[in-house]
N, C-alpha and C positions, 0 to 999 in steps of 0.2 A: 720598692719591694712590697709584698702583700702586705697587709694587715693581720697580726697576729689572731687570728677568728676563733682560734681552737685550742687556746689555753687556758689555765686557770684564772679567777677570779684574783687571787692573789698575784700572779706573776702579773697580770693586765692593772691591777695598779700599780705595783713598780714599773713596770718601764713605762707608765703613763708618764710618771715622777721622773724617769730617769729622761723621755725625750721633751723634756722641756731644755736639757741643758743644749748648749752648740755643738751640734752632730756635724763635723769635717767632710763626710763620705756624702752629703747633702747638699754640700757649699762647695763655691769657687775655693778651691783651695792655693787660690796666688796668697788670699788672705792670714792663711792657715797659722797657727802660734803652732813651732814646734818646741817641744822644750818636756826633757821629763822630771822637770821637779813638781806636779803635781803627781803624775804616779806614784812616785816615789815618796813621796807625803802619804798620800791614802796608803799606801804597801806598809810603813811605819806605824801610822794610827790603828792598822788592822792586825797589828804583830807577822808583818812579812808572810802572810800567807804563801807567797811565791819560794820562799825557803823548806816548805815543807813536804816537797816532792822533787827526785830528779828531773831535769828535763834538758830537752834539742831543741833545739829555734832552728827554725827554716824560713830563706828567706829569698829572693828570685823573683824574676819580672814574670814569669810563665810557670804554672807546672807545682808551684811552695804549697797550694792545700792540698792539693793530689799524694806528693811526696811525703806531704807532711803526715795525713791519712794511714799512708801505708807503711811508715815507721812506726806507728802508733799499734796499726793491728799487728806487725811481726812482734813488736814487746806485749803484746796480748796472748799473742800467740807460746810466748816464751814464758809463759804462768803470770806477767806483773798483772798490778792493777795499773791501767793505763785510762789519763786524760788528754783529749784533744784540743785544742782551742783553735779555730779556724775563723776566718772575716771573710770578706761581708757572707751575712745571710744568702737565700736566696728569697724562700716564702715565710718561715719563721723564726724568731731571734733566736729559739733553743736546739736552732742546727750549731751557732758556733761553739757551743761546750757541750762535749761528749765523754761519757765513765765507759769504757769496755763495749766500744763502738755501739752505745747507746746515747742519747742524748740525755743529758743529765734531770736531775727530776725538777719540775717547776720550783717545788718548795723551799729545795737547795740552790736553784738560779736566782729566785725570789727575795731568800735570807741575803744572798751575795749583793745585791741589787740594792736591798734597805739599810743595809751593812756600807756599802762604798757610799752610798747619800747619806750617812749620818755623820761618814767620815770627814764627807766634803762639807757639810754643815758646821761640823767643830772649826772646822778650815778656816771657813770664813768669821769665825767668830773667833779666832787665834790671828786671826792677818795672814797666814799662811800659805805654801805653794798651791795646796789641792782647794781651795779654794776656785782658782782656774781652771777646775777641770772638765774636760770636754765630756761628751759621751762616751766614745771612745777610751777616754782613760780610766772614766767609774765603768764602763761594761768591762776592759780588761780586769780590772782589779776585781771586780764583784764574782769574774770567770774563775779567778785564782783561788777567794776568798771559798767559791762553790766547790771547785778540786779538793781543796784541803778539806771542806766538810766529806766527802767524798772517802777520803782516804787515799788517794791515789796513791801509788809508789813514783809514777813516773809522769810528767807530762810532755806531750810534744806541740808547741807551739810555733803555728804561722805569722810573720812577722805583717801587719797590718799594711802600712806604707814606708818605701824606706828599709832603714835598720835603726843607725845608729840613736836617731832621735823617737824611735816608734815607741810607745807607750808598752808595747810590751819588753823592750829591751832592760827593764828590771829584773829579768829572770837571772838565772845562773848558770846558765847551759852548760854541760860536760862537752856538749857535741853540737857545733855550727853544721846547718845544710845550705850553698849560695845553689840553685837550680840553676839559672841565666840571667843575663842582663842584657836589655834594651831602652829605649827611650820612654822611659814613663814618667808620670805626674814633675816635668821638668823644669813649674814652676817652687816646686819646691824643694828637687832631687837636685837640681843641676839641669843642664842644658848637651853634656856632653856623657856617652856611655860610661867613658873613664868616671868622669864625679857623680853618675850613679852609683857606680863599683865603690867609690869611698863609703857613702855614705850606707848600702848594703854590707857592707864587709865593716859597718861598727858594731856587727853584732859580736865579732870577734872577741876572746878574752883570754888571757893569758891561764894555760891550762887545759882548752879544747882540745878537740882535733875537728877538722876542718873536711867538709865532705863538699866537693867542686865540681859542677859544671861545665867548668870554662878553662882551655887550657891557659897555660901562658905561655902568651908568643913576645914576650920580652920589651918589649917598645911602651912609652909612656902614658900613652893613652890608648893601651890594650885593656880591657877591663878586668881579664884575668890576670895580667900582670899587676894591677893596680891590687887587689884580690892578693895575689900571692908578696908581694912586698909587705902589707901590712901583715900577713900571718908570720913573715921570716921576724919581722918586728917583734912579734910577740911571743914568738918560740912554738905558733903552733903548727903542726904539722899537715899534711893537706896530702887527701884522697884524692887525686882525679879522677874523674868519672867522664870517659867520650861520649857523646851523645851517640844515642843510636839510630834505627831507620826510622821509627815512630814516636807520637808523645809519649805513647802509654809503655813503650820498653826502654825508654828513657828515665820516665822517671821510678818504672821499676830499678831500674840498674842504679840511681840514686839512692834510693831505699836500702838495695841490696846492699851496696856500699856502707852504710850508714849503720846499720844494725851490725857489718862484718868488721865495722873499726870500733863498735862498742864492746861484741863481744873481745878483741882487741885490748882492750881497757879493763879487761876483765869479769865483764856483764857474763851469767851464765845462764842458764834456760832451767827449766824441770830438773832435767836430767846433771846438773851440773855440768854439762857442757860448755864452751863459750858458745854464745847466740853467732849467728850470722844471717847472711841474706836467705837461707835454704827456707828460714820460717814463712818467708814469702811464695807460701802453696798457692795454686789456681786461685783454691777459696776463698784465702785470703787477700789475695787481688780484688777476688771479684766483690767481696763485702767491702773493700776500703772506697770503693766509687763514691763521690760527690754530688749532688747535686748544680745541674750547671755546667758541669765540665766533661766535655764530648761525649752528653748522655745523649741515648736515642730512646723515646719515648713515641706513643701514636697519638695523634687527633682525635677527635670525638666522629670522623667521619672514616676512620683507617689508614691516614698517609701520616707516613713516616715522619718525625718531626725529629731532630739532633738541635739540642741546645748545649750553645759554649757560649761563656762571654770572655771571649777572646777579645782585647782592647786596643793590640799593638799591630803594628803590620805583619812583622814578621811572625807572630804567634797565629795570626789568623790565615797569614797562606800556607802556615804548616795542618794546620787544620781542614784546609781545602785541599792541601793535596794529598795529605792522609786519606781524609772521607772519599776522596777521589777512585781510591782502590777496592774502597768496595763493592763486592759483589751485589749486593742488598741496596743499595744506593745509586742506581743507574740512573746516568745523565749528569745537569747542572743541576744544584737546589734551588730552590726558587727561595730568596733570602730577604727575610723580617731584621729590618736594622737598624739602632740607634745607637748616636752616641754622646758622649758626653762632652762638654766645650772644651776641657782641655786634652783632647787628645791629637795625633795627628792625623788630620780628617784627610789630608790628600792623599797621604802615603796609605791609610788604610783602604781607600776607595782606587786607589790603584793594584794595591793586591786582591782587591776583587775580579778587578777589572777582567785580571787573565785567566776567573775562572767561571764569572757569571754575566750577563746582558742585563738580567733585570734586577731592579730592587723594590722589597715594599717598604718603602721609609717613614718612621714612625718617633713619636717621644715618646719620655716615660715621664711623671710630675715627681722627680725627684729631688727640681732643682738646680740640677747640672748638665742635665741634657740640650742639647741643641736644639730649637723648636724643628719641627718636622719639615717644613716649606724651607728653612735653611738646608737643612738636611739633603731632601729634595734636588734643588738647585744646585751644590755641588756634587750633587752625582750625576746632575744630568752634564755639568760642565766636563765630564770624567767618559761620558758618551754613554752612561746607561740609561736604557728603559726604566727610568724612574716615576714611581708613582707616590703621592702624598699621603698621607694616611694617619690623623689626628690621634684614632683611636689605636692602640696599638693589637687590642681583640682585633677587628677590623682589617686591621694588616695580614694579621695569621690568617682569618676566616678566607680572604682575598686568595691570599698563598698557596694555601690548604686548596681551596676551591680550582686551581691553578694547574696545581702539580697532582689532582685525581688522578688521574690519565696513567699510571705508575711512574709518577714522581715524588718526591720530597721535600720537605723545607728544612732551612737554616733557621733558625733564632743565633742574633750573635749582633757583637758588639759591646753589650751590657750586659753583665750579670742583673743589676733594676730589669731588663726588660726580659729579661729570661724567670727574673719574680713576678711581672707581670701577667706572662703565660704562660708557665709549666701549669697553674692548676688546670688551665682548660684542656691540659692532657690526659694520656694514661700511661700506664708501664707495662698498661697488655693490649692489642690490639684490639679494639672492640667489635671489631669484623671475624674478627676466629672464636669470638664468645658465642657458644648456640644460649637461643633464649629458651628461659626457664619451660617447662611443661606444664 
């Protein structure tokens, strides 16, 4: 992701401070230490900041910031003060914590920031958990530490990797959100959807209510059945929610649910009302959008550009055949793509297969990406028109240059290479702007 260019002097020495420590989302994570007793150390050392606002964990292989975004603005919308806390970035570290769909203020991220490093200092001079802590677990804490200055009444937080062992699973949630489950990071989740579904469904806690994606079809290694076993365990109750035709009325219909089991629980709006899904107007749809996730954005030369980093297969042919029906999107995209080593690169590059010929294949220097020439090579073994492309600018510019003609591009793959190149975008078409007089 970019380089933070455009922040304060103070917030760019803490997180100078803060990436010095072992950053996971960087590394081969077969290596990965999970374990939350260092959160939960810093959380202690800092008087539980995380106690000090309500909140929902959302947690899901597709779809959890999106979701998580738009619970956030219907309890905004319902008078609270609402914080958000979302992973990874895209282009700056102060998209992941948001007050009243703003991004919170440097000097409050900043405090959070010098606050979880002092904590983790004591750490190591007590012998203690947070001593081990990753970045990761001082950005969550420092996130928490920043809410509670804040004020918030309510947060809703995306669960990072995982659930049960995620650094952010120190919260207290009244309300679980599982979006779906597929095959990801299965060096450290498991290897099978089922022992994904375990290890997402520890965000559960006796006391929820449970807002579900996934039905249950009853059998052992169904993921929603795995899902719904551990909620009967705990006595919590669970919302199904069916997926619908699209991402975005899917994980609206998540949300919706999600706010209509709080009000449920009691939650009331302004008006004394119980809240429900209704808070979820056009507007505030349309303000919960993300960076990175099936945004369409233009070129600096006017072709259309849609950036997702969609990582899994079946998220990215839902993606492709979504984008597929728009009017405004005619043809194939011509697609900028990287990924990262542990993904699964054939199954991904076969659900291209059935919707694109070419690729511009590219890395990002993250660390965890696949050099480009590997890259390359197994797509060309996959029958695409693949082309190599070191730089990943280079790749766009190619693309971009490609799909003139009224075409398109994809950015996808990684969210890294969607921080890459959303800056060399716009969000207005620069070809409908008349120049100045």
């Amino acid at each position: 992701m970019s380089p933070d260019t455009r922040i304060s002097p103070a917030l760019k020495r803490s997180q100078a401070l803060l990436d010095q420590r072992i950053d996971w989302e960087k590394r081969d994570r077969a290596d990965m230490r999970v374990d939350l007793g260092p959160c939960r150390d810093l959380c202690a050392r800092l008087g539980h900041p995380q106690r000090s606002f309500r909140s929902v964990h959302v947690a899901g292989t597709k779809g959890k910031g999106s979701v998580a975004s738009l619970v956030a603005r219907g309890l905004q919308g319902a008078g609270y003060s609402v914080g958000l806390y979302t992973s990874p970035h895209v282009e700056f570290i102060t998209e992941r914590v948001c007050c009243n769909g703003e991004r919170i203020s440097e000097e409050l991220l900043a405090a959070g920031i010098d606050a979880a490093l002092s904590a983790r200092d004591e750490a190591e001079a007590d012998g203690t958990a947070a001593r081990h802590a990753s970045w990761f677990d001082l950005f969550t804490v420092a996130g928490f530490h920043a809410l509670r200055a804040a004020q918030v009444a309510w947060a809703v937080v995306e669960v990072g990797l995982g659930g049960r062992l995620d650094s952010t699973n120190v919260i207290e949630a009244e309300l679980a959100i599982l979006t779906n489950i597929d095959l990801e990071h299965t060096a450290v989740l498991g290897s099978t959807r089922a022992a994904i579904a375990a290890e997402k469904a520890g965000i559960l806690r006796a006391g929820q209510t449970l807002v579900c994606g996934l039905p249950d079809r009853g059998s052992e290694d169904d993921p929603g059945h795995v899902i719904a076993m551990r909620a009967r365990e705990l006595g919590v109750p669970i919302v199904h929610v069916e997926p619908l035709a699209t991402i975005g009325a899917s994980n609206i219909a998540l949300a919706a649910a999600a706010l209509t089991a709080l009000g449920k629980r009691g939650m009331t709006g302004s008006g004394n009302e119980p809240i429900s899904g209704v808070l979820l107007t056009p507007a505030a749809v349309a303000a919960a959008g993300l960076p990175g996730r099936m945004e369409r954005r233009w070129g600096p030369d006017g072709v259309p550009v849609v950036f997702d980093g969609a990582h899994v297969a079946s998220s990215l042919e839902r993606v492709l055949r979504e984008l597929s029906t728009s009017e405004n999107l005619p043809e194939a995209p011509q697609v900028v793509l990287s990924l990262a080593r542990d993904k699964d690169h054939v199954s991904i590059l076969k659900a291209l297969r059935r919707h694109v010929d070419s690729l511009y294949c590219t890395t990002v220097q993250s660390g965890i990406h696949l050099d480009a020439a590997l890259l390359t090579e197994m797509a060309r073994e996959q029958g695409f028109e693949a082309k190599e492309y070191r730089s990943s600018r280079d790749a766009l510019h190619r693309a971009s240059a490609r799909a003139a003609a009224g075409g398109w591009v994809l950015v996808t793959g990684s969210l890294y290479l969607v921080g890459d190149l959303r800056g060399l975008t716009t969000a207005t078409n620069p070809s409908s702007i008349e120049p100045p007089c």
